[in-house]
C-alpha positions in Angstrom: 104.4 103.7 90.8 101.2 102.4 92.8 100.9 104.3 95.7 101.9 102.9 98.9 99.0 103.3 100.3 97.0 101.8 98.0 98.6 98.7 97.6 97.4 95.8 99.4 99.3 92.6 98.2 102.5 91.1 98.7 103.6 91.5 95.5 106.4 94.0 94.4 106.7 94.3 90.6 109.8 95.9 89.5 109.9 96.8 85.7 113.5 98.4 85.7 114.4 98.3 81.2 110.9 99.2 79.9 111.5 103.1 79.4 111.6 104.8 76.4 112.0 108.1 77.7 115.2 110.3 76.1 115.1 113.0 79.2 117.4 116.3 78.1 120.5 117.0 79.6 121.2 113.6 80.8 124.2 112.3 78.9 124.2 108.8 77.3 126.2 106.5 78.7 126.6 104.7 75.6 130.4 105.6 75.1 130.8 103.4 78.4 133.1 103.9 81.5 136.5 104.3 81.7 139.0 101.4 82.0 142.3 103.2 83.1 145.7 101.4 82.5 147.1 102.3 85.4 144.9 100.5 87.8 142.8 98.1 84.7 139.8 99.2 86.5 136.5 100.6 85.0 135.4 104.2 86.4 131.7 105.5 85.5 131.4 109.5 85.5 128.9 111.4 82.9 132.3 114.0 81.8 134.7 111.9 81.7 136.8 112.3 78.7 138.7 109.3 78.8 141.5 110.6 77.0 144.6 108.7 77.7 143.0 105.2 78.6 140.5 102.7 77.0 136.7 102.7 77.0 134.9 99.8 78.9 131.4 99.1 77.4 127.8 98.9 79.3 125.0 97.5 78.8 122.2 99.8 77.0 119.8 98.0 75.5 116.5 98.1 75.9 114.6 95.0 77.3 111.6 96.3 74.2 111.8 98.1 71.5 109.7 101.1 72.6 108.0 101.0 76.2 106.8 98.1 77.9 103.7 97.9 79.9 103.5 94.9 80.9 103.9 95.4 85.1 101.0 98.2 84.8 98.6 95.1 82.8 99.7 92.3 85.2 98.8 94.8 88.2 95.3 95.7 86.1 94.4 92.2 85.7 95.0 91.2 89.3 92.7 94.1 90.2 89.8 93.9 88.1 90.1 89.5 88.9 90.9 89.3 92.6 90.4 93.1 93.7 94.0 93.2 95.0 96.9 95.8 93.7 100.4 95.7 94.0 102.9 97.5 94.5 104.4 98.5 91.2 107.2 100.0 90.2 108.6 101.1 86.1 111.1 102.8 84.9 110.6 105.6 82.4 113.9 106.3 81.4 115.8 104.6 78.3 118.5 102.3 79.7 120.7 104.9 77.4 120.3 107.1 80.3 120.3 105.2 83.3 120.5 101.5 84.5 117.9 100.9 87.5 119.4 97.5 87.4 123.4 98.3 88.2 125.0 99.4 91.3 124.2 103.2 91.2 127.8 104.7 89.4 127.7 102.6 86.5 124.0 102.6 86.5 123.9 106.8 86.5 127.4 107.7 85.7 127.3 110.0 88.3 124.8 112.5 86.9 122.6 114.1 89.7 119.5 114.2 87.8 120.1 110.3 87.0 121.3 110.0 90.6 117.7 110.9 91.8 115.9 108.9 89.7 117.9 106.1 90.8 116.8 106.9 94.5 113.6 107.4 93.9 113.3 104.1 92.3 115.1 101.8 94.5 113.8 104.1 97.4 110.0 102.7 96.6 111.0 99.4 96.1 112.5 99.9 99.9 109.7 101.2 101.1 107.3 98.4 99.9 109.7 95.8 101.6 109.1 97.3 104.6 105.5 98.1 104.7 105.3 94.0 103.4 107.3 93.0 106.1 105.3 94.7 108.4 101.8 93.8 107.1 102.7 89.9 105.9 105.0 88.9 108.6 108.4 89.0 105.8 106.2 87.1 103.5 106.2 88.3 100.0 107.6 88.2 96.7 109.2 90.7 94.4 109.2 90.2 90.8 112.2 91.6 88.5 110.8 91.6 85.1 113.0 91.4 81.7 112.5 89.6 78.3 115.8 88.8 76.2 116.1 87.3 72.8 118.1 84.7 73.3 115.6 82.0 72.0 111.9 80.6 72.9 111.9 79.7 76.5 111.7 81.7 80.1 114.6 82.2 82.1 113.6 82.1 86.0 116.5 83.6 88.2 116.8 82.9 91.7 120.6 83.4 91.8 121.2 80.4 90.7 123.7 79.8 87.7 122.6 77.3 85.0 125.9 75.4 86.0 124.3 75.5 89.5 120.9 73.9 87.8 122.7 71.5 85.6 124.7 69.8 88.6 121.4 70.3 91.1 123.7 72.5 93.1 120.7 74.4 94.4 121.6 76.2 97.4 121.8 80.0 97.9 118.9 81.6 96.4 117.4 84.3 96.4 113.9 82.7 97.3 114.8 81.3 100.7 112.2 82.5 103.0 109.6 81.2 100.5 111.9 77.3 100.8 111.2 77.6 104.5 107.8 78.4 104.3 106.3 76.2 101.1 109.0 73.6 100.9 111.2 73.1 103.9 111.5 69.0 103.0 112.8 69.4 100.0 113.8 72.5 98.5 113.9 71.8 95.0 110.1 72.2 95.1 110.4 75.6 94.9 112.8 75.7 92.5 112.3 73.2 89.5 109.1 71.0 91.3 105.5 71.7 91.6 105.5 74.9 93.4 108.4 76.2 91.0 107.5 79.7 89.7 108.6 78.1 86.2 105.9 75.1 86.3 103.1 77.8 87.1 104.3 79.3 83.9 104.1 76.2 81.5 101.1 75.1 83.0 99.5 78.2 82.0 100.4 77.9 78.7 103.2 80.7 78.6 105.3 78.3 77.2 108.8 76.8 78.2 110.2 77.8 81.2 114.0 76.7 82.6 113.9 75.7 85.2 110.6 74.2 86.1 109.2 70.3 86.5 109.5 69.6 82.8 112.6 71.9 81.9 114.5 71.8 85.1 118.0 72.4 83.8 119.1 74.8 81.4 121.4 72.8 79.5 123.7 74.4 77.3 121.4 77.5 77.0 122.0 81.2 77.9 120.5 81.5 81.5 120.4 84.9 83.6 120.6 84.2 87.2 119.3 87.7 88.2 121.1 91.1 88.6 121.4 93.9 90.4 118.5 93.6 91.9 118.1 90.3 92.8 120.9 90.4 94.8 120.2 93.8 96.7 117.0 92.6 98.2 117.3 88.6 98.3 118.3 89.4 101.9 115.3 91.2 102.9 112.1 89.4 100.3 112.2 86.6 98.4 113.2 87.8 94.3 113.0 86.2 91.0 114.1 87.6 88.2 112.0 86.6 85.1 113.7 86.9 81.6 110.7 86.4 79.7 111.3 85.5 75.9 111.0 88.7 73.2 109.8 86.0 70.7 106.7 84.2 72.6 105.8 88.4 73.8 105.6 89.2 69.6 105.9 86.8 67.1 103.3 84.2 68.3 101.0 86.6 70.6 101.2 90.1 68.9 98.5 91.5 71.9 100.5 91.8 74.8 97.5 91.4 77.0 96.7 87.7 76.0 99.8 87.1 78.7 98.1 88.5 81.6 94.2 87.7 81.0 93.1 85.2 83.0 91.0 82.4 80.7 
């Protein structure tokens, strides 16, 4: 975590699946919660045996194969190249362990230990909303950053569904305060046009990004909206989620650092 004290931008990055860490006596939650017949309803707690009902799976892979530092390099580069630092925040843990990016049971069955790592996590990221909201005037941005593997391209969530994109249903983001302020004529600006976070990303040669000017709609492709996260502070910051592709990151640029150096 940067310091809060140290940070002077209005940037939040939030790095929530790049852990690697296998802490002891934190249970896996691997087998997954509990569906129960009687109500057909998961429940999420670290000992329970599920006996008499079903499991119900969660999500535990990792976003990387080992750990991920990508949010610590961006926050380098922008400090050695414009002398600002934001606020940064990674999680250490495997997503075995715990899930910064679920509602807290499912993300921490429970677990105490898990339980405060989860607070201290989401309690920074609270923390830095307010001191940006004090300092900026509400204006700022916090990134949520993932990669998947489901092919070459950059997924840019906003809460918006690729059915939302495809049919140009673009209302209800998660980027509103930034529509008022950069593009209060014509919203889709800031979503697929030139001030699109997705066009800033193909223009620099990160390759293709859904949705942007060029790739506005994400077809018939697998597109993450945003999670947990996105939609816990969307009310109080403007949040994308960026699903960055695990094939541009490693097959085509093995160093990791060729995406964050500026040319």
């Amino acid at each position: 975590m940067t310091p809060l004290n140290l940070a002077n931008l209005n940037l939040i990055l939030s790095s929530p699946h790049a852990g690697s860490e296998i802490p002891n006596g934190i249970p896996d939650r691997t087998p997954g919660g509990c569906r129960h017949n009687s109500t057909n309803a998961c429940t999420f707690h670290y000992n329970d045996t599920c006996a008499d009902d079903v499991r119900c799976p969660v999500t535990t892979v990792q976003d990387f194969a080992s750990y991920d530092p990508l949010a610590e390099l961006l926050a380098k580069e922008l400090y050695e190249t414009y002398n600002v630092l934001p606020f940064v925040v990674v999680g250490n843990w495997n997503r075995k362990k715990i899930d910064f990016n679920r509602e807290i049971v499912e993300a921490t069955f429970q677990h105490p230990n898990a339980i405060k790592a989860y607070h201290g996590y989401h309690g920074y990221i609270e923390r830095a909303v307010k001191k940006i909201n004090k300092n900026f005037n509400g204006k700022g941005l916090l990134i949520d950053l993932h990669q998947h593997a489901q092919g070459r391209y950059t997924m840019v969530g906003m809460r918006l569904s690729g059915v939302q994109l495809n049919t140009n249903n673009l209302s209800c983001t998660s980027i509103e305060r930034l529509i008022e302020l950069s593009c209060p004529d014509n919203r889709s600006e800031c979503i697929f046009g030139s001030k699109a976070l997705g066009t800033f990303l193909e223009s620099n040669g990160l390759g293709t990004a859904y949705p942007s000017l060029n790739n506005p709609k994400p077809e018939n492709k697998t597109f993450y909206r945003g999670g947990y996260i996105t939609n816990r502070y969307s009310s109080k910051i403007n949040v994308i989620q960026t699903e960055l592709s695990f094939v541009v990151r490693n097959e085509f640029e093995p160093k990791i650092e060729s995406f964050v150096t500026k040319e």
